[in-house]
C-alpha positions in Angstrom: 44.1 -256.3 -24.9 42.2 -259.5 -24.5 43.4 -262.5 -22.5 43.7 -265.3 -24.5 40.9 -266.9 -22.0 38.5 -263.7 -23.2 39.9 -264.5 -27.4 39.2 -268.0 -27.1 38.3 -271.7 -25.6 41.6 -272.8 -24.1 42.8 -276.1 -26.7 43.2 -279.4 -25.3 46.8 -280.7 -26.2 48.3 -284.8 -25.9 51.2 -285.6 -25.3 51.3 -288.6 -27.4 50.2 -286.2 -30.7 53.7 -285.9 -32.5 54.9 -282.2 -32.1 55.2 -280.0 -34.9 58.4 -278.3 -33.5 61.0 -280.3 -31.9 64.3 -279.8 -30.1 66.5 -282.7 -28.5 69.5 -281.6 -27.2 69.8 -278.8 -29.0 73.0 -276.6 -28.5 74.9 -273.9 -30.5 78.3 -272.4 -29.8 79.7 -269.4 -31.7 83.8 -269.3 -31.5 85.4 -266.3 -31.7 88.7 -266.7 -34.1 91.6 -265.3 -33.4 92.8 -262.4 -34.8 96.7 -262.0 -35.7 98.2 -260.6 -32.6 96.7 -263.1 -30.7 97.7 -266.0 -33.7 101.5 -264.5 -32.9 101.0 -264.1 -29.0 100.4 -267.7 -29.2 103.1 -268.3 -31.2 105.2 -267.0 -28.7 103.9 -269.0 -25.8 101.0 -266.9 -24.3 98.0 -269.3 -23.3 95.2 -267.5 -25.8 93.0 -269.2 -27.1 89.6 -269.1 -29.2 86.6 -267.9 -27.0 83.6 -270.0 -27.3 80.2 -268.2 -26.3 77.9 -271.2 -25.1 74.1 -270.0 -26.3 72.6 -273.0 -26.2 73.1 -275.6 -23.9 71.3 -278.9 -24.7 68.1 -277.6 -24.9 64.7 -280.1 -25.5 61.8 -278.6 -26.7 58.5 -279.5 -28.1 55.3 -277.4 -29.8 52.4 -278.8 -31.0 50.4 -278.0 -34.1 47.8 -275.1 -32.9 50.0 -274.1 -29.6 51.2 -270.9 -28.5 54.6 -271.2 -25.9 56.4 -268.8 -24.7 60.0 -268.7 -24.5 60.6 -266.3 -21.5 64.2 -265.2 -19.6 66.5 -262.3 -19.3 69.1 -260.7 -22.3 71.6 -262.9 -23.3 70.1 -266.1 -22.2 69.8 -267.9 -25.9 66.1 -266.8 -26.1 66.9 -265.4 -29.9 69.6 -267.9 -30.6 66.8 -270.9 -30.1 64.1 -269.2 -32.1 66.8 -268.9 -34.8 67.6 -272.7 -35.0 63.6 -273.3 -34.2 63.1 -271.1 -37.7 65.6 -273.0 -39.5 68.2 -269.5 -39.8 70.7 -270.5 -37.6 72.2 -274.7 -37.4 72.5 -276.2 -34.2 76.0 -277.2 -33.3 74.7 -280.4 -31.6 71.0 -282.0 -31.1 68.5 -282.7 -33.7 65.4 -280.6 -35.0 62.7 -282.4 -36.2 59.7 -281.2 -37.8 56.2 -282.9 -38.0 58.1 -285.7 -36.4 61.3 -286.1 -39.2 65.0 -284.4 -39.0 64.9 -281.4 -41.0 69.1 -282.2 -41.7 67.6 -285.7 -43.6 64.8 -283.6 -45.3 65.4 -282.7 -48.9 64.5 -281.5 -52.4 60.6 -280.4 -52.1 60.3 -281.5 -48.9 62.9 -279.5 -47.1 62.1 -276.3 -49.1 58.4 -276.6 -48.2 59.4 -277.9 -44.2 61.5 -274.4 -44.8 58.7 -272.0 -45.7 56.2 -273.3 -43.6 58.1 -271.5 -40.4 58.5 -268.4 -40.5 60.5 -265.6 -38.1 59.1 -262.1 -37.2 61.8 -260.0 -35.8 62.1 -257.3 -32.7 63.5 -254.8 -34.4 60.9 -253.5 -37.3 63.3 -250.8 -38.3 66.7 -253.3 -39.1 64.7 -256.3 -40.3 63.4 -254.8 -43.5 65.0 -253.8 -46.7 65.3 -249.9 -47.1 66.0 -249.9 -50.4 63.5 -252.3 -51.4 59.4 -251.2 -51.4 56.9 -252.9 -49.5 55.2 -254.9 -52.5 58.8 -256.4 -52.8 59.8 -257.0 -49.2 55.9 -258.7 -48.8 55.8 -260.6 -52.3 59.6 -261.9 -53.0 59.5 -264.8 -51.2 56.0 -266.4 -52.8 56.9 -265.1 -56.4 60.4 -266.8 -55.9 59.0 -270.1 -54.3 55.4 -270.7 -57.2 53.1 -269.6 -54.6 52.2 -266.4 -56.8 52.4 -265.5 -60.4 53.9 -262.0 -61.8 50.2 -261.6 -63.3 48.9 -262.2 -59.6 51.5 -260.6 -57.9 49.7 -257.2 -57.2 46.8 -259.2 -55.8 48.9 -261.4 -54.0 50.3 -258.6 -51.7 47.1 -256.4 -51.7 45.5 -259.7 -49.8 48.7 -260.2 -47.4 48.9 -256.5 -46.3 44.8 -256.3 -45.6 45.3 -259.3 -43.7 48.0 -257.9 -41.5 46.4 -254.6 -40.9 47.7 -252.3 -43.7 46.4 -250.5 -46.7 47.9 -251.6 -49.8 47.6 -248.5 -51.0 51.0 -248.1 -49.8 52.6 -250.9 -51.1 54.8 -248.7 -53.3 56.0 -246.9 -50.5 59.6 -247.7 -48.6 60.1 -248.8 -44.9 61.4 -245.4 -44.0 57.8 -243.8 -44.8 56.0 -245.8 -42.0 56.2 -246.1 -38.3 57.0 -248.8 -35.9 54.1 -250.4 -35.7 53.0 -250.4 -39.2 56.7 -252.0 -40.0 56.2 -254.5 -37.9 52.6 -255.2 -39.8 54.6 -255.4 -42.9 56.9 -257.9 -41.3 53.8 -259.8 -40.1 52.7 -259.8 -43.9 56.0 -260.9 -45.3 55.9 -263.8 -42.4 52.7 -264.5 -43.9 53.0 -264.7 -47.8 54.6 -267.7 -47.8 51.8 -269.4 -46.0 53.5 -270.8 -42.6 52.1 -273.2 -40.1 54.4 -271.8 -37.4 55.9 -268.6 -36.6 58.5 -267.2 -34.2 58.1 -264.1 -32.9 61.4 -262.8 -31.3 60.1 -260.1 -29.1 58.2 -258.9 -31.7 56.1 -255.4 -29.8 59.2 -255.2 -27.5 60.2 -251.9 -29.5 56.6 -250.5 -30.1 54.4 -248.4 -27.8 52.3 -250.0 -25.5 49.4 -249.0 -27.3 50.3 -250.2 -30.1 51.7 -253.3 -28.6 48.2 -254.0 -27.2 47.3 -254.4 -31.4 50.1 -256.1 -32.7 49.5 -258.6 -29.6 45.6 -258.8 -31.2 46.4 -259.1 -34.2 49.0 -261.9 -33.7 45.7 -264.1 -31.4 43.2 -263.4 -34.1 45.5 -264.6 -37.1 46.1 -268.2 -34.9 42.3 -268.2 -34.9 41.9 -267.2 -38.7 44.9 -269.6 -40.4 45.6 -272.3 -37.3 49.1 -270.6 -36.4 51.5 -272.5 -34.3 53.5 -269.4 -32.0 57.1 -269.5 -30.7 56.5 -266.5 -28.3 59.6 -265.0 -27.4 59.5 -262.2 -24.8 60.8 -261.0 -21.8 57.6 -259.2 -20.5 55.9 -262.0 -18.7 52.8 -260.0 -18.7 52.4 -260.6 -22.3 53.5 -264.1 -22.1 50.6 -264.8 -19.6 48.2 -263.2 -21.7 49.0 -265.5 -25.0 50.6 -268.6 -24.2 49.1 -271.7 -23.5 52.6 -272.9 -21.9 55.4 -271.0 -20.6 59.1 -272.4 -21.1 61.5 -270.1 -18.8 65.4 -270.2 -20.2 68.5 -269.6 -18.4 72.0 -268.5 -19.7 71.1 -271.6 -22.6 69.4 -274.1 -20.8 65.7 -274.6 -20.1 65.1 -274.4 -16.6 61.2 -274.7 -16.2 58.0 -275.4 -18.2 54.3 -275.7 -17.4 51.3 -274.5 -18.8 51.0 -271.1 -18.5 48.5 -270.7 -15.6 50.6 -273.4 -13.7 53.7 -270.8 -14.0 52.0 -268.0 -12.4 50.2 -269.8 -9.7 52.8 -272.7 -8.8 56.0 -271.4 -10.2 58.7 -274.4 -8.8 62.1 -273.3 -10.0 63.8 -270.6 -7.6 64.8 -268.4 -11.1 61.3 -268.7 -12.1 60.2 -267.4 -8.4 62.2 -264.3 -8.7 61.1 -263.6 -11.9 57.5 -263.2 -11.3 58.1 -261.6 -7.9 60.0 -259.5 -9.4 56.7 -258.2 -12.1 54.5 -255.6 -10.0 50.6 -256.4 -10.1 48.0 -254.2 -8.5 46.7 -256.5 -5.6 50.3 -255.9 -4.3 50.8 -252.3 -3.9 52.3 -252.6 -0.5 54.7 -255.0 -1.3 58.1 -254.3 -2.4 59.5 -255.6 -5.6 63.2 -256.5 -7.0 65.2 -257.4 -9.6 67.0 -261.1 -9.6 69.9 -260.3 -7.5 73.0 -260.9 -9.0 73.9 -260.6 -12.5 73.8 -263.2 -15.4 77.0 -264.7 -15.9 79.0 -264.8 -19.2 78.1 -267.1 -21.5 81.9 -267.2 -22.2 82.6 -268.6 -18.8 79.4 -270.0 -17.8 79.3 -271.4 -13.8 79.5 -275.2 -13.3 76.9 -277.4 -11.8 73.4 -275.2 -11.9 74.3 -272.0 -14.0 71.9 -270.2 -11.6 73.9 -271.0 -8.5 75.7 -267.8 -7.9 72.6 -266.0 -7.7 70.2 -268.6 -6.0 69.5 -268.5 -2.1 68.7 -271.7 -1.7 71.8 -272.9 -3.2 73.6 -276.0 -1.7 77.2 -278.0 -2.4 75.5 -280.2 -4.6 74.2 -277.1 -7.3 78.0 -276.2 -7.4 79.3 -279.4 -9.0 76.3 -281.2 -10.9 73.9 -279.9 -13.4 70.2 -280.3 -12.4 67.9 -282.8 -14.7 65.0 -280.9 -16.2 62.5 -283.9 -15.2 58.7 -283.6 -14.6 57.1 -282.4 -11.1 53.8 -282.6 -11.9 51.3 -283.3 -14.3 53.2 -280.8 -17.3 55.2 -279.1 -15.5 59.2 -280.2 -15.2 61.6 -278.3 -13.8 65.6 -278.6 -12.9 66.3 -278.1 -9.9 68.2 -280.0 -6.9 65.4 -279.0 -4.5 62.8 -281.2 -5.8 65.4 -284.3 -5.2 65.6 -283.0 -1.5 61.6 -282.5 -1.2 
């Protein structure tokens, strides 16, 4: 697998350009209802009430036209949940998305169909996110026959070009999902992300359930489409590895807040926030055989009941009083880089 240094000439990026992605105080909640024992317990005078699993917490965010982030922290920190409100899937229960600078909720008519389209999601799992009773011509050309961007006359033509340009012969366009494997599932995905002509795609862990090898060309494949049709990435991934190897800037989540971002070569040589320490110390490399390597101690806490102050308290050692009680202001370090963390206040 290339680096993206090998692919390419690394891109320049303002940060007065308006961003063609962006989150301000983003934050969803999902509420479990009660069911009807728990209705009557309450009835009766038992303290139950609805549980309310916080997956976002007040998230900003910006991604600008021709940039690749990636969106890097451990299950169940809100890593999916904010590519689904970034992709337009899920709403945001507070905050405001804006896209090429205007609030997608004010958008309408053509506009907000078009702002719709033009990002796109590629999922993790390539065996539950397609249709099995539906054939690949129809999983890759519903979308653009729906939306005008294809004709029924064109249609054939229409999905032969989509499926050469993800890596598959459409000679098997008439076949079903079940007749292909992992990796050429997740092509077809890639070409139904595609048909509808996006500027930006989120990719939710998108070669985390494929083989490495074939990891190594679905990662390709994804770095030579930015080059061919000016792709925007949301990279979403848990293998920093492959987060190093595409991103131009790194953001690093924890239980649904951002805790760090910096371009991507600043993470990996300067990393500032104690979460983001542990996490690359914890990712073997081969100039470091002798040195032994561990997990983040601790385990993440529920999202039902997440910890006051810094949620990353319980399991930081250079926790003080003050991380207990007050939550840390993501705020800029460096040139790029901000990060939230109490320690920077006592440097």
């Amino acid at each position: 697998m290339q680096s993206q240094s090998q692919a390419e000439a690394p891109r320049v990026f303002t940060e007065t350009e308006t961003p063609m992605v962006e989150l301000r105080q983003v934050s969803r909640r999902f509420a479990k209802k009660l069911d009807i024992a728990a209705k009557l317990a309450r009835r009766l005078g038992a303290d139950v009430r609805e549980e309310i699993v916080h997956a976002v917490d007040h998230v900003d965010l910006r991604v600008r036209k021709g940039e690749v982030v990636g969106l890097v922290g451990e299950s169940g920190c809100g890593k999916s949940t904010l590519g689904r409100i970034v992709a337009g899937i899920l709403p945001q229960s507070e905050g405001q998305v804006l896209w090429n600078g205007q609030d997608v909720s004010t958008m309408q008519g053509e506009a907000a169909k078009i702002g719709k389209l033009r990002r796109q999601m590629i999922f993790q799992d390539p065996y539950a996110s397609l249709n099995p009773r539906m054939r690949v011509a129809d999983i890759v050309g519903e979308a653009p026959l729906v939306h005008g961007l294809t004709t029924r006359a064109n249609f054939d033509t229409y999905v032969d070009e989509q499926m050469r340009r993800a890596g598959l012969d459409p000679a098997f366009k008439r076949r079903y999902p079940h007749q292909f494997s992992g990796g050429q599932r997740q092509r077809i995905g890639i070409a139904r992300a595609l048909a509808v002509a996006p500027e930006f795609i989120v990719c939710d862990e998108a070669v985390a359930a494929l083989d490495v090898s074939i990891q190594a060309q679905i990662l390709n494949l994804f770095m030579k489409l930015r080059r061919d049709l000016d792709l925007t990435y949301l990279f979403i991934s848990h293998d920093l590895g492959v987060v190093e190897h595409l991103s131009d800037r790194v953001v690093i989540m924890y239980l649904g807040r951002v805790v760090e971002e910096a371009p991507t070569e600043r993470v990996f040589s300067g990393a500032n926030h104690p979460y983001t320490q542990s996490l690359l110390a914890s990712v073997p490399r081969i100039g470091n055989r002798k040195r032994a390597f561990a997990t983040v101690k601790g385990e993440i806490p529920s999202p039902l009941n997440p910890p006051p102050g810094c949620h990353f308290h319980p399991r930081c050692p250079h926790a003080f009083d003050r991380c207990r009680v007050e939550v840390p202001k993501l705020r800029e370090i460096a040139p790029g880089q901000r990060s939230a963390c109490h320690l920077n206040d006592a440097a």
